[in-house]
N, C-alpha and C positions, 0 to 999 in steps of 0.2 A: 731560749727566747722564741720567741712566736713571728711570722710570717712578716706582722704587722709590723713589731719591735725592727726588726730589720732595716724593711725600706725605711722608718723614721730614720734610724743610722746612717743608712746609707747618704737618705736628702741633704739631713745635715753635715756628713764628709764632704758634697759638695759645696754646700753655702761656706764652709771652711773655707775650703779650696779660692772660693771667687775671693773672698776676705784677705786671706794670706797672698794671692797672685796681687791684688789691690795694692796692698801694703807694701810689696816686693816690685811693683813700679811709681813707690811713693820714694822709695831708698834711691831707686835709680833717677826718677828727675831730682832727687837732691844731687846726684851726683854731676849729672847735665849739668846745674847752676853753681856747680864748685870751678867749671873750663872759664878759661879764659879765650875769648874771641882771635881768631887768625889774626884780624887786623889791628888788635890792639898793642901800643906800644911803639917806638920810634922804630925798629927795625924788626917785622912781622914776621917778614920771608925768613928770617934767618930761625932755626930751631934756640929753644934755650939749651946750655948745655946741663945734662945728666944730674951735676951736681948743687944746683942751682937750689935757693928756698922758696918755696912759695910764699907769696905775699900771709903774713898772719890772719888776716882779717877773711880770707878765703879759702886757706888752705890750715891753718891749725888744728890737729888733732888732739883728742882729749889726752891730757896728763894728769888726770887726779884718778887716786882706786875710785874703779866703778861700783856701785853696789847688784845684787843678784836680779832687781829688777830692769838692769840696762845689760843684760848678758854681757859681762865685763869677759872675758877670757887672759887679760894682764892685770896685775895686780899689783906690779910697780910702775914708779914714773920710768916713761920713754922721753929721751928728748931728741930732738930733729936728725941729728947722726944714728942714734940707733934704727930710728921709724925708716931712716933713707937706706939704712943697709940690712935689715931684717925683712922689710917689705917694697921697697922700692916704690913706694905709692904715693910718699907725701912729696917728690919732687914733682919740681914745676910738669915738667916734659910728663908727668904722666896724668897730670890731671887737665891740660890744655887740651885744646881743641884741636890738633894738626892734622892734618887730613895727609898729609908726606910722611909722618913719624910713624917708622914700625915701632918704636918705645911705649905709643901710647896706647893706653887700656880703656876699652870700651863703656861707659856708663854701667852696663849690667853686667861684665868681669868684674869691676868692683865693688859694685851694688854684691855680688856672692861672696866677694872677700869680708868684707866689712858683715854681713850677715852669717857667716862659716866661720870668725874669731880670727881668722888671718891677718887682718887688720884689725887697728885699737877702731874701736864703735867711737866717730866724732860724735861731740857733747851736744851738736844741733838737730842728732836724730837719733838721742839715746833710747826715746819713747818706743818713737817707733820702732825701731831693732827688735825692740826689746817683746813689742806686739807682735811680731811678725814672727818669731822664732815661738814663741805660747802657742798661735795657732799653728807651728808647722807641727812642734812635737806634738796638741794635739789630732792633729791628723792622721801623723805617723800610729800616736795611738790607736785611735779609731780604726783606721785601716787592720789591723793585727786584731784586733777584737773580731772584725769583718771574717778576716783571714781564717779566725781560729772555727769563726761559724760554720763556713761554705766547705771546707776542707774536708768535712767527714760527708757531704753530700754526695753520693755514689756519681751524680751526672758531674762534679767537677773533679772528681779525683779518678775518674775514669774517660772524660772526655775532654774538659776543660782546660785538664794540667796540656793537654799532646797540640794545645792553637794558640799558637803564638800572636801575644797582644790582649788575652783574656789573663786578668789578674784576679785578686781578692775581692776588688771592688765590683768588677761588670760580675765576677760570678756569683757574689753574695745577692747583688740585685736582678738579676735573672731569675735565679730560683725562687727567691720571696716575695715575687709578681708574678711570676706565670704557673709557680703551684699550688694544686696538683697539674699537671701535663695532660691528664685525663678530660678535663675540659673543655678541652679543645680536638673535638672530632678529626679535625682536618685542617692542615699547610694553611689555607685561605682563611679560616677561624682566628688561627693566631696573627697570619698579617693584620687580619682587621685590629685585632685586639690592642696592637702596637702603633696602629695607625697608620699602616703601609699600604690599603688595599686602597683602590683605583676610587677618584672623587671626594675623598676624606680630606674635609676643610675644616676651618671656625668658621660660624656662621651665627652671626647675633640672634640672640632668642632662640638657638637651637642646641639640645643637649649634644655634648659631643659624645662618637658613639664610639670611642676609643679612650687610651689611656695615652693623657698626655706626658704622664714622666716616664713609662716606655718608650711613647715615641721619640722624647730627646733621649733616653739612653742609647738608644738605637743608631741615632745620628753619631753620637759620641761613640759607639763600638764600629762602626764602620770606620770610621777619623782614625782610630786608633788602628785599623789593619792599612789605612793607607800610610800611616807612616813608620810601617816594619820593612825590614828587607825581604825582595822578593826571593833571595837565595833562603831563607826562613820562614815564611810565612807562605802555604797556601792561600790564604785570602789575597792577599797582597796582589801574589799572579795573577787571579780570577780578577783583579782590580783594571792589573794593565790590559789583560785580555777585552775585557769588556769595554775600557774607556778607548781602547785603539779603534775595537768595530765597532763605537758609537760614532768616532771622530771620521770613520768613512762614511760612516750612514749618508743616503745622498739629503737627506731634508734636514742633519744637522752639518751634514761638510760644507753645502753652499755658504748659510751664515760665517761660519770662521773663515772660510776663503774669503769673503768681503770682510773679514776684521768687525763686524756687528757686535757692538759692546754685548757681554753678558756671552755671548755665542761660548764661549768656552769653558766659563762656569757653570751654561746651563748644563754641558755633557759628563762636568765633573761632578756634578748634583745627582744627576742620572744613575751614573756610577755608582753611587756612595749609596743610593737609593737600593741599586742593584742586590748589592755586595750585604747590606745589613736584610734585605729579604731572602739571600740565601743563604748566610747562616743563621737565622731564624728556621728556617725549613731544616738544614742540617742537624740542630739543636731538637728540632720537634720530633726527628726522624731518629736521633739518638737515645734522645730523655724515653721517649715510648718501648724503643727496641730492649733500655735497661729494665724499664718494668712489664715489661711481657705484652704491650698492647704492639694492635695493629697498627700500620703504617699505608698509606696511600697517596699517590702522586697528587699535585694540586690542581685546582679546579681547571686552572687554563691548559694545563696539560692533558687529564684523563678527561675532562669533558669539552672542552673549545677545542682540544686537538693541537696546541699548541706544540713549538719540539725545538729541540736544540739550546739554544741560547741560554734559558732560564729554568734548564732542569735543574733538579735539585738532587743533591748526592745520595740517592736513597739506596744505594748496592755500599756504600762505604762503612767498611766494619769499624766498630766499636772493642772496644776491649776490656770485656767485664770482667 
């Protein structure tokens, strides 16, 4: 497949993705509107006990065979004793609202039961179950198609596989936008190209001089080393490192020390900004090093003279 066929793939694994997370908070406000309110009923405070029915008109689960467009996963009738002791979901206590009950199960724990087959799929959201699992497998598809592309690309199966948080998707899309690597003379070349370098806005009636589905990849490959562990993830560390000596900075500490709305997102933004321009520089310093071209520090460094903070790992071996 060609460069191009790619990132189509890849966009539309996304638009999946927004589709199916949709549908998968469609499941859970159904579930929201299956509680019944703390205060309703003569004696609120009291819990109901364990073995209790739910009222039918709120709480009845399907009992008729499903057919293969409502992903059935039972195939005989259940009735209320078995649903109560196989899954423990259709009593009262676990579909109420109790905010004291450790018994009770969370809107989106049962929104994954009901979408996982562990529970019977109710008859009021057979459709949608039923859409929402079409687009996960496929996803799952597509993702492994992605998988099977990027895998024999020398920069992911020699660099990629060793960075924890880079998967099939960020690496299928990395290489089928920014190849060939030879394009890009220099560190500050590819910032720009992703939309990371210094003044790079939208601006009505102006062509943008960047790639805008780089720059949200970009955002999204940072997001993703912020939420690995830092006992695993190099990035991760470089995250905390950086977001602590921004949180001392004296022109961004003042702001948080007065509590100034935004003051603390604006440093986690910073961060996140940080962290996806340094492995861009990492990746430009490796992809080059596997195909024999030169490498050179970036502009703010070997010409502004810049130092410390936002070198770039240009001495870190690779393993061809």
């Amino acid at each position: 497949m060609s460069e191009g066929q790619i990132r189509f793939l890849v966009e539309n694994y996304y638009d999946l993705q927004k589709l199916r997370v949709e549908a998968f908070n469609r499941v859970v406000a159904w579930c929201k509107s299956q509680e019944v309110p703390e205060n309703q009923g003569p004696c609120a405070s009291h819990r109901r006990p364990e073995n209790q029915k739910a009222s039918a008109s709120h709480f009845r689960l399907e009992t008729q065979r499903l057919d293969a467009s409502q992903c059935s996963v039972e195939n005989h009738r259940m009735d209320a004793s078995h649903i109560e002791s196989e899954t423990h979901i259709a009593s009262a206590s676990h579909y109420t609202n109790e905010a004291h009950s450790e018994d009770a199960v969370k809107p989106s724990i049962l929104a994954n039961k009901i979408l996982s087959g562990k529970v019977e799929v109710p008859k009021d959201i057979g459709d949608l179950v039923w859409y929402h699992n079409m687009l996960h497998d496929t996803e799952k598809n597509l993702a492994k198609h992605l998988d099977t592309w990027s895998k024999l690309h020398l920069l992911r199966s020699t660099y990629f596989m060793q960075i924890q948080g880079i998967g099939p998707i960020f690496s299928s899309a990395l290489i089928a936008w920014l190849q060939p690597i030879s394009r890009f003379d220099n560190i500050s070349k590819l910032w720009k190209y992703c939309g990371l370098a210094p003044g790079q806005k939208r601006k009505k009636g102006v062509k943008l001089g960047y790639n805008p589905h780089l720059k949200t990849l970009m955002w999204k490959i940072a997001s993703s080393f912020e939420k690995q562990k830092a006992a695993k993830s190099a990035y991760r560390r470089l995250y905390d490192e950086k977001k602590k000596y921004l949180a001392e900075r004296p022109d961004l500490k003042e702001p948080i020390d007065k509590k100034v709305k935004g003051a603390k997102l604006h440093v986690q933004l910073l961060t996140l900004r940080f962290i996806a321009k340094r492995f861009l520089a990492d990746t430009w310093i490796a992809w080059r090093r596997i195909e024999g071209l030169s490498v050179t520090e970036p502009y703010a460094i070997q010409i502004l003279g810049h130092s410390g903070k936002e070198a770039t790992a240009i001495d870190k071996p690779v393993n061809c």
